[in-house]
MIMAR-156502 format. One record per residue: x, y, z of N, C-alpha, C in turn; residue number from 1. Coordinates in steps of 0.1 Angstrom, whole numbers, plus 2048, in hexadecimal, padded with zeros to 3 digits. Atoms other than C-alpha are relative to their C-alpha. Layout:
REM MIMAR-156502
- nx,ny,nz,cax,cay,caz,cx,cy,cz,i
- X,Y,Z,X,Y,Z,X,Y,Z,NUM
...
***
This chain:
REM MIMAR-156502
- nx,ny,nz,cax,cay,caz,cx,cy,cz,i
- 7F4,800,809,BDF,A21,7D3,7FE,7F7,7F5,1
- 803,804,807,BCF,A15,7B9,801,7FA,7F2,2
- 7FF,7FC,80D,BE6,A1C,7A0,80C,7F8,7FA,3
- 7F6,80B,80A,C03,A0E,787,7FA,7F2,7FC,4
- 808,80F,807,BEC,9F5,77B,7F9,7FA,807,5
- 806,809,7F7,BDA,9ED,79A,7F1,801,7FF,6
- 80C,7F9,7FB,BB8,9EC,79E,7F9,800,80B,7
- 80B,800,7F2,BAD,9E5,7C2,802,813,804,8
- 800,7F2,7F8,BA8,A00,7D8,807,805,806,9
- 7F8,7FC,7F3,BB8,A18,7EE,7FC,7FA,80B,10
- 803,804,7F4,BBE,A0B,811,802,7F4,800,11
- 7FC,80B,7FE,BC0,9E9,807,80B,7FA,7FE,12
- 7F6,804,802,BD8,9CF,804,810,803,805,13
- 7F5,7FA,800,BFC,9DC,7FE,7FF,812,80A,14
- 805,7F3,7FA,BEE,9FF,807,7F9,800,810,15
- 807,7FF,7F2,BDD,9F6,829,80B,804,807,16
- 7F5,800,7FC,C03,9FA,835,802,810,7FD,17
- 7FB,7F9,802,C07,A1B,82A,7F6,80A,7F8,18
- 80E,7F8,803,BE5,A2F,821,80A,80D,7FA,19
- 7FB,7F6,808,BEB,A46,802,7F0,809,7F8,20
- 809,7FB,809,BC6,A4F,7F8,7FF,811,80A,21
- 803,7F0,7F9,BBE,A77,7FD,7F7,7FF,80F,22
- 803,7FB,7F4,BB5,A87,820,804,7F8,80A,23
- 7F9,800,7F2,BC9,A75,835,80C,80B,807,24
- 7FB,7F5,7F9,BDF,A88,851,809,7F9,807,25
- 7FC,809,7F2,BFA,A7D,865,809,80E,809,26
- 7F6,7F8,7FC,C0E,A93,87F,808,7F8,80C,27
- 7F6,80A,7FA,C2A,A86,88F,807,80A,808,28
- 7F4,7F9,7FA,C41,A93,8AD,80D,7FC,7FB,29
- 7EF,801,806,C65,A97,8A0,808,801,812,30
- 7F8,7FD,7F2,C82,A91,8BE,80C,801,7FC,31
- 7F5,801,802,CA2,A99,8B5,80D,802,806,32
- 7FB,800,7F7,CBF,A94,8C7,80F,804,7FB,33
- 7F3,7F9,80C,CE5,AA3,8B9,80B,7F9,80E,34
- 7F5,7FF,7F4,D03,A90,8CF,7FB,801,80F,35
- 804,800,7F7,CFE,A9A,8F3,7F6,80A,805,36
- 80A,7F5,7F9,CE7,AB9,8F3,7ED,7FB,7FD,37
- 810,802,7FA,CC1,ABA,8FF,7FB,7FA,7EF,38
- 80C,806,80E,CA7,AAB,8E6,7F9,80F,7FE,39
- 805,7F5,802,C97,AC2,8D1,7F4,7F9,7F5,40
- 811,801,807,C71,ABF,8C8,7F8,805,7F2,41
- 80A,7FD,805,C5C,AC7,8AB,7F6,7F5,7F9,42
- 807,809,808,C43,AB9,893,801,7FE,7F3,43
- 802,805,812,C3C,AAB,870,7EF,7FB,7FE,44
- 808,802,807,C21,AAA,85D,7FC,7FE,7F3,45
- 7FD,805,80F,C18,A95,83E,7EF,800,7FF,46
- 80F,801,805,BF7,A98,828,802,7FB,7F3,47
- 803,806,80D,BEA,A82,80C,7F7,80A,7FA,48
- 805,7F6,806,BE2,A94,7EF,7F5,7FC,7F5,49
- 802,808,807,BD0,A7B,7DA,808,7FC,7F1,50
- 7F6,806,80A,BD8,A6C,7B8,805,80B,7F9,51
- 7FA,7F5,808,BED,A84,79E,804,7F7,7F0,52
- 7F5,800,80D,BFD,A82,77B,80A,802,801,53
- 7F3,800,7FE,C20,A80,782,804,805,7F3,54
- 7FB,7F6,811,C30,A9A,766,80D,7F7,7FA,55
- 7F1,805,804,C50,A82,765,7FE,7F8,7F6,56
- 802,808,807,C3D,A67,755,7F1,7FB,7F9,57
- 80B,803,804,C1C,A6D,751,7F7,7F7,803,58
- 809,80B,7FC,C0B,A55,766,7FA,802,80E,59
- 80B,7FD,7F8,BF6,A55,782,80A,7FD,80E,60
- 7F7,804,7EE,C0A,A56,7AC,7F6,808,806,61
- 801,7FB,7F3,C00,A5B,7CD,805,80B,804,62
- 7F8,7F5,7FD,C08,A7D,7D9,7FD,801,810,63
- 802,7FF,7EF,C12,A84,7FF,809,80F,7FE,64
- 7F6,7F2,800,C1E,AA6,809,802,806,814,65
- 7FB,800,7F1,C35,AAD,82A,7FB,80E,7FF,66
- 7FE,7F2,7F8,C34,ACD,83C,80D,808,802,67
- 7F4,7F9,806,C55,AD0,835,806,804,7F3,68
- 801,7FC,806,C4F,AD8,817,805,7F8,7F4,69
- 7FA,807,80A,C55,ABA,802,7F2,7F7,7F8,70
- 80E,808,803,C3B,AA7,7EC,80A,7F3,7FB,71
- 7FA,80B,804,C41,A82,7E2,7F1,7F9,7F7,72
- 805,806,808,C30,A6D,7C8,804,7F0,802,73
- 803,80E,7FE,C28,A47,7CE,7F8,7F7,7F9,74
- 80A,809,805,C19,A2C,7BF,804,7EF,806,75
- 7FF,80E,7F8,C12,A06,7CC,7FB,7F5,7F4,76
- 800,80C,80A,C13,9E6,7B9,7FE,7F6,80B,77
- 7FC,806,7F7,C17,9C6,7C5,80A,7F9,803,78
- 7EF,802,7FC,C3A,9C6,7CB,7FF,80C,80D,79
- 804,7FA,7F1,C2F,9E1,7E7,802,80E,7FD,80
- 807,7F0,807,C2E,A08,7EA,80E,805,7FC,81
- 7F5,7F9,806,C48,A1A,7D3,802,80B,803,82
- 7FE,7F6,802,C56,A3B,7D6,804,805,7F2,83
- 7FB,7FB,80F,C59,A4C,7B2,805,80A,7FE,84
- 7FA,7F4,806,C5F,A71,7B3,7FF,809,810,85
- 802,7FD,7F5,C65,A8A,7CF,803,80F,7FA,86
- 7FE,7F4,803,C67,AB3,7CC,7FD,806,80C,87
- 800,7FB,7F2,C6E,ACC,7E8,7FA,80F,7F2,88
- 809,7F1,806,C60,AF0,7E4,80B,80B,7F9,89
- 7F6,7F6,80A,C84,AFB,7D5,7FE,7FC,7F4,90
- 7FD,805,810,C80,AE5,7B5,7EE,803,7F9,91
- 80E,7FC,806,C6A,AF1,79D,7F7,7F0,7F2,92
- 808,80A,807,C63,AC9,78D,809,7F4,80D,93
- 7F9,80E,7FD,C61,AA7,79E,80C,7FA,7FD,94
- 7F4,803,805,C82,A97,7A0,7FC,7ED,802,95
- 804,80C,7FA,C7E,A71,79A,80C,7F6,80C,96
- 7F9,809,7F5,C89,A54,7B0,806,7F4,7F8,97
- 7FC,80C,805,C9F,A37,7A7,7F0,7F4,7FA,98
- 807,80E,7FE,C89,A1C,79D,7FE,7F3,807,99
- 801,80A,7F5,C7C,A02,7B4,804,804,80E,100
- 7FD,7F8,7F9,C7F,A1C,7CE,7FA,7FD,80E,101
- 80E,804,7F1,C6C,A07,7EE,7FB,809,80E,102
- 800,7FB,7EF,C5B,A19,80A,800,7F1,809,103
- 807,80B,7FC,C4A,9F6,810,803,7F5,7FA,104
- 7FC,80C,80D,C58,9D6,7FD,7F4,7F6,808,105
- 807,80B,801,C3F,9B8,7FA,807,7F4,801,106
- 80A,807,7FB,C37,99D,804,801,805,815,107
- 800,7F6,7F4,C32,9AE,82A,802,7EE,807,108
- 7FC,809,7FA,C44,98F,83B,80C,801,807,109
- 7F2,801,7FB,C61,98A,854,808,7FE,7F7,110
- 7FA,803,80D,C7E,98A,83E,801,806,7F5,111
- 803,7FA,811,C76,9A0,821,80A,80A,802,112
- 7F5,7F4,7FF,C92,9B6,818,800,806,7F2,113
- 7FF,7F5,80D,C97,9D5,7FF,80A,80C,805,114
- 7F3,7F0,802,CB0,9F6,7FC,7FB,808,7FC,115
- 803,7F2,806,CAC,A16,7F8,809,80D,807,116
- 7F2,7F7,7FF,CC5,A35,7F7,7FB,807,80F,117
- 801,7F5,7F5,CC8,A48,815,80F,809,807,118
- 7F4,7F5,7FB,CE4,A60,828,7FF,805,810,119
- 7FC,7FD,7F3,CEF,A6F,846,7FC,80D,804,120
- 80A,7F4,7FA,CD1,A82,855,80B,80B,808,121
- 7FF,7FD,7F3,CE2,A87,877,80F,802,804,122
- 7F0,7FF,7FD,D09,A82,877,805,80D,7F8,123
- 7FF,7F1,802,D1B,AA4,878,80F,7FB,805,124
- 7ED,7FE,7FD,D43,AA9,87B,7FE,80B,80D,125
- 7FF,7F9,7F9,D4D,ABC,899,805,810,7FB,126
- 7FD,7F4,807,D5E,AD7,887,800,7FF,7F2,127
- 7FC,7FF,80A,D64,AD4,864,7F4,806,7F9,128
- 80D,7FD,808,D4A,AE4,848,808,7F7,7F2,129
- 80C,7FF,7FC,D36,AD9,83E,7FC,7F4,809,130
- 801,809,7F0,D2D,ACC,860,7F4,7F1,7FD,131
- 80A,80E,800,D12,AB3,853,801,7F6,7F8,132
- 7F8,808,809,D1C,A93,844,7FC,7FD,7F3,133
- 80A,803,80E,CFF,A90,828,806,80D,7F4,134
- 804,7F8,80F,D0B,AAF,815,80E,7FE,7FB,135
- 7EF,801,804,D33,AA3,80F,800,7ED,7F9,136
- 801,810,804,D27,A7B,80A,7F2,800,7F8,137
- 80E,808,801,D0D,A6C,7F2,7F8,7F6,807,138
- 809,806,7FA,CF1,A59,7F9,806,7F0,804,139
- 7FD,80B,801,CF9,A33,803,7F3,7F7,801,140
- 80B,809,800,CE3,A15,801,7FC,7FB,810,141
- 806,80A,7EE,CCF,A07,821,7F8,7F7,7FD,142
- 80C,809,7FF,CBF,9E8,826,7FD,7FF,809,143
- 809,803,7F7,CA1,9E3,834,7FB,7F4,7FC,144
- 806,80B,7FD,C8F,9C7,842,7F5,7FE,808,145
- 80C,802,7F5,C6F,9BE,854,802,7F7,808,146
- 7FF,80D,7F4,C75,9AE,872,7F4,7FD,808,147
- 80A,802,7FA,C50,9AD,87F,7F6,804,7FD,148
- 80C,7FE,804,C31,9AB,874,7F5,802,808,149
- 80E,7FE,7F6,C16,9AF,892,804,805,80A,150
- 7FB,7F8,7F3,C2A,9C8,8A7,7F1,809,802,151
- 80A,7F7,7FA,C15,9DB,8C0,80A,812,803,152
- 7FB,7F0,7FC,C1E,A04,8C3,7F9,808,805,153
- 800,7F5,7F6,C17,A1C,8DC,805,80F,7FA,154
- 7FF,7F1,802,C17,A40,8CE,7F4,80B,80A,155
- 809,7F6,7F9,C06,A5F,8DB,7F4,7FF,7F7,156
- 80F,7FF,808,BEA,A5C,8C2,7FD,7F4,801,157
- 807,80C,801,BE2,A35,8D1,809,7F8,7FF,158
- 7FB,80B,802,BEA,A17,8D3,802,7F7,7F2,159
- 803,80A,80A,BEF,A01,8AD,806,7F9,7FC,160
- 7FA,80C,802,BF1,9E0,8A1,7F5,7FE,7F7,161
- 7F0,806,804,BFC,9CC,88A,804,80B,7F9,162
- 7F3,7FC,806,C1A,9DA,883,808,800,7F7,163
- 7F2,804,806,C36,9D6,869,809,809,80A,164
- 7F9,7FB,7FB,C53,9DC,87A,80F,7FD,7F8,165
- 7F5,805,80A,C72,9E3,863,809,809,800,166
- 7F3,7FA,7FD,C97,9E9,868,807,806,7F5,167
- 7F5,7FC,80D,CAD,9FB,851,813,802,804,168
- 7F1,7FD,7F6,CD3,9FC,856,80C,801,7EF,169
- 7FB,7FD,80B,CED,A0A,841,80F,805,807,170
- 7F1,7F9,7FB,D15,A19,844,800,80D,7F4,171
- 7F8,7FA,808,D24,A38,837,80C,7FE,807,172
- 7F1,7FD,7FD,D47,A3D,834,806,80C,802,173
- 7F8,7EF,800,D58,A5C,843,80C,7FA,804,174
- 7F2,7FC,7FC,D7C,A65,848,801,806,80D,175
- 804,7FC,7FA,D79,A6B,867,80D,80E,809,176
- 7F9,7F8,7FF,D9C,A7C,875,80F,7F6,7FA,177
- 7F6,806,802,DC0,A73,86A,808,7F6,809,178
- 7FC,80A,7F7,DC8,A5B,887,7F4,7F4,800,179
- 80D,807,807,DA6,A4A,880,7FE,7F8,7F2,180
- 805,809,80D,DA3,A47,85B,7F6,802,7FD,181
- 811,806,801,D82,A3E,84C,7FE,7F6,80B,182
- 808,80B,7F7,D69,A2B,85F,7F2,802,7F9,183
- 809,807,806,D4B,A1B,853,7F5,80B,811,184
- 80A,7FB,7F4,D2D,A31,86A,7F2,7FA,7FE,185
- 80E,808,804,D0C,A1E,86F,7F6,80C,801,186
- 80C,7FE,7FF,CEE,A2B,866,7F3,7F9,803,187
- 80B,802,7FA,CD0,A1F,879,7EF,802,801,188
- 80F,7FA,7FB,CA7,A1F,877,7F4,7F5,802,189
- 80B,80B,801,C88,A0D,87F,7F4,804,7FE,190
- 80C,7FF,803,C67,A12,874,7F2,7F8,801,191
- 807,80C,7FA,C49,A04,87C,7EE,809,7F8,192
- 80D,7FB,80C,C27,A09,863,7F2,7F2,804,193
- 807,80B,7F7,C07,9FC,871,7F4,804,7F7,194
- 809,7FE,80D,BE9,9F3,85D,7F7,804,800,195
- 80A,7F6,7FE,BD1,A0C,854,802,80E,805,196
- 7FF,7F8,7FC,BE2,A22,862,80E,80A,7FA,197
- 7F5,7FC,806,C07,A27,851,809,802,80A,198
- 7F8,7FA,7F9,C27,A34,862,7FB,808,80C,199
- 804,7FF,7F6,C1E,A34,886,80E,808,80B,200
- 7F3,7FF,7F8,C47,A34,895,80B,800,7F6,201
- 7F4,802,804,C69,A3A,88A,80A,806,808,202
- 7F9,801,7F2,C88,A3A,89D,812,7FF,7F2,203
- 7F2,804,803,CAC,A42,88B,80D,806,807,204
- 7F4,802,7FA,CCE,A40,897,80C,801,7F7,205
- 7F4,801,803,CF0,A4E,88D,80A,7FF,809,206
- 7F3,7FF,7F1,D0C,A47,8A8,80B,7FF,7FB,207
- 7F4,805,801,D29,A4B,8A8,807,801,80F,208
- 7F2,800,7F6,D4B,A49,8C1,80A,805,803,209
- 7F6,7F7,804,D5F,A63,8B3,800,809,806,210
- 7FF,7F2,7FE,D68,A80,8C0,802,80D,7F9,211
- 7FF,7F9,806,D6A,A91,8A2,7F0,801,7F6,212
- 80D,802,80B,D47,A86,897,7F1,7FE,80E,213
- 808,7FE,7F6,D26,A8C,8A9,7F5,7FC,7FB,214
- 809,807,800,D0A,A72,8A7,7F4,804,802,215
- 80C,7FB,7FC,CE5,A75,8A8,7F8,7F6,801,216
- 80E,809,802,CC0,A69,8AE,7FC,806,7FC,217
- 809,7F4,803,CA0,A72,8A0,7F3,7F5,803,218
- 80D,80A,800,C7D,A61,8A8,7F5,808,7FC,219
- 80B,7FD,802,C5B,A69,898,7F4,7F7,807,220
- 80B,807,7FA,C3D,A5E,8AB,7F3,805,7FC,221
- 80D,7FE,807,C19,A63,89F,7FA,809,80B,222
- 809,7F1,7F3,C0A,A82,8B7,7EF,7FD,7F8,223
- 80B,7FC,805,BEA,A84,89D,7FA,7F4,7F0,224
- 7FC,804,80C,BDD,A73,883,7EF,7FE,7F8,225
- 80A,802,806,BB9,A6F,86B,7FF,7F9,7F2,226
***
């Protein structure tokens, strides 16, 4: 990730945390869990595409592309790895990203904190439409933090270490029923990016207590990876 004015190499430094040069692979088991019914399994799959010309501004990002059909553009400095622009396979141009948009904020230490928008994957209303909470609320801010730097992780594709290990925590506000009110609902995740290797585990959490509102999990674990 060589790029926005950098010149070391892929793989090092800032980037050993988060490998963006072409032909890497990762696949990951998806677990998702909705309220009280069974977990439901699939996978994900992310590929580096190498470097690009980003059409937004004309400069050089890291391209990764999901399996779900979304591509993202990246570049790394040393303030740590940015996200810049992201496009699903309905938009026919990159849409960019706030500025200072962190996957990874620098200096990789206990203690380091950054923000970045996020929403309510998993919380769903019991009856009302639109049953899922992300498409009636905007995005809100979450901070994250790295709480550990030399975690060890256990996935199906091996054991790896060191670790960053870093929390993100955030609230929306829903209305939840007229005897209720608003209430502040936590959003929950942890992640854990290990070096040389990238996003190994993640683990998020929306709960709630409500009976008009039905909580989730979701965990990605690394099944595969090159």
């Amino acid at each position: 990730m060589a790029l926005a004015g950098c010149t070391r190499s892929p793989g090092t430094g800032n980037e050993a945390w988060f490998p963006l040069e072409a032909g890497h692979r990762w696949t990951y088991t998806v677990t998702t869990r909705s309220g009280n019914d069974a977990a439901e399994r699939d996978t994900l799959t992310m590929r580096t595409l190498g470097s690009d010309t980003l059409v937004l501004d004309d400069k050089p990002a890291w391209q990764r592309r999901s399996d779900s059909g979304v591509n993202y553009w990246l570049r790394a400095d040393d303030g740590g790895i940015v996200r810049v622009a992201s496009k699903s396979d309905m938009q026919t141009e990159p849409v960019a990203d706030a500025p200072g948009r962190y996957v990874l904020k620098a200096p990789f230490a206990v203690g380091t904190q950054w923000q970045a928008p996020t929403t309510a994957y998993l919380l769903m209303r019991t009856s009302e439409y639109p049953r899922e909470i992300r498409h009636s609320h905007a995005d809100v801010p979450m901070t994250y933090e790295i709480e550990a730097v030399a975690d060890e992780v256990q996935t199906a594709a091996g054991r790896f270490s060191p670790c960053l290990r870093v929390r993100g925590s955030a609230t929306v506000r829903v209305f939840v029923d007229p005897m209720t009110g608003w209430r502040d609902q936590p959003l929950n995740t942890r992640e854990w990016y290990c070096r040389g290797v990238g996003l190994v585990k993640l683990e998020r959490s929306e709960p709630s207590s409500s009976p008009m509102l039905i909580g989730g999990s979701r965990t990605l674990e690394l099944e595969e990876w090159r």
